[in-house]
C-alpha positions as CSV (number, residue, x, y, z in Angstrom):
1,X,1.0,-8.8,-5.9
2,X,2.7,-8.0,-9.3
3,X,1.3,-11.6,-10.1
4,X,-2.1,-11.4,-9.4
5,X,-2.5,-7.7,-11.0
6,X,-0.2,-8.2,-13.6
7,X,2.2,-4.6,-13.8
8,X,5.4,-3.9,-12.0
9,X,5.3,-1.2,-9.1
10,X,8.1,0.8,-11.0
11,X,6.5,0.9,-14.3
12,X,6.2,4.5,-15.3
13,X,2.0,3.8,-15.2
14,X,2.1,2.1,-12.3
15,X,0.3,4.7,-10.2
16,X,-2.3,5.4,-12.7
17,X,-3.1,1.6,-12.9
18,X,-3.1,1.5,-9.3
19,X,-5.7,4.1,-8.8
20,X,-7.8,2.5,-11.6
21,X,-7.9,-0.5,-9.5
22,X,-8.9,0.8,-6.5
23,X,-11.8,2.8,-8.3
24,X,-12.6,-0.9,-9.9
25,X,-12.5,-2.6,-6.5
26,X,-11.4,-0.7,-3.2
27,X,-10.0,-3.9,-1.4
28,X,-7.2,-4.3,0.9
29,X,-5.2,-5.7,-1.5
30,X,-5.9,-2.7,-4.1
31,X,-5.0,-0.1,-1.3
32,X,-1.7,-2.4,-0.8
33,X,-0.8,-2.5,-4.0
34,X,-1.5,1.5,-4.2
35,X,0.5,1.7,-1.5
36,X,3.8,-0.4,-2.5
37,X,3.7,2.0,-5.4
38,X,3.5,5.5,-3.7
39,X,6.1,4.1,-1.2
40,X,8.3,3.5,-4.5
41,X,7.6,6.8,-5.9
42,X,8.6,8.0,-2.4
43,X,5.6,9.9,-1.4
44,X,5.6,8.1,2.1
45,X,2.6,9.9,3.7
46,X,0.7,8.9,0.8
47,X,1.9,5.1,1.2
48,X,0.9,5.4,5.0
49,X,-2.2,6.4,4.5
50,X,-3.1,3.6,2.0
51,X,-1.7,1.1,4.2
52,X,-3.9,2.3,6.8
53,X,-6.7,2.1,4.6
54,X,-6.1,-1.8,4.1
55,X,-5.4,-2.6,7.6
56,X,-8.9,-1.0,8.5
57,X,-10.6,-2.9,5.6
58,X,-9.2,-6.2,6.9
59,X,-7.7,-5.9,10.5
60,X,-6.4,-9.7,9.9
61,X,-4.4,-9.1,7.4
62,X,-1.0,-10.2,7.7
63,X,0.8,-8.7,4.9
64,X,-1.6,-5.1,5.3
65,X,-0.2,-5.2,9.4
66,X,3.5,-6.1,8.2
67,X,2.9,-3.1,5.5
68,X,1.6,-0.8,7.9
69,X,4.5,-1.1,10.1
70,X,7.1,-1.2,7.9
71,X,5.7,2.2,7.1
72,X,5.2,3.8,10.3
73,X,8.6,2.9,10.8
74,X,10.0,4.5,7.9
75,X,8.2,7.6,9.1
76,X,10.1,7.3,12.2
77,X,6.8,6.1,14.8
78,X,8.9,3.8,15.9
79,X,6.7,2.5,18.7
80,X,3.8,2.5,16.7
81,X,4.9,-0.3,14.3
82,X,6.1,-2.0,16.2
């Protein structure tokens, strides 16, 4: 996604630009990317919650499922993401 949106998750304004995407357009790739970057920063609840936003804006979403459970497993819900 660095590609497409053109700054690097650990850039120091990576979560400002994040969140200016989202407010530009709220699509499960902008709540990905927001994601990957509060997942960097290590705010994990934050990440989750993000991920679950793009998994409910496109349920067929390969990379938003593999995210979300990645995530959940981090968090220790095991069963859940798997």
């Amino acid at each position: 996604m660095r590609e497409r949106y053109g700054f690097d998750l650990s850039a120091p304004d990576a979560a400002e630009l994040a969140t200016k995407l989202l407010a530009e357009n709220a699509d499960c790739d902008a709540h990905l990317l927001h994601a990957a970057v509060l997942a960097t920063r290590g705010d994990n609840a934050a990440a989750l919650a993000a991920a679950e936003r793009a998994t409910a804006l496109d349920a067929n979403s390969a990379r938003a499922q593999t995210t979300l459970a990645a995530l959940l497993v981090h968090a220790g819900r095991l069963p859940e993401g798997l």
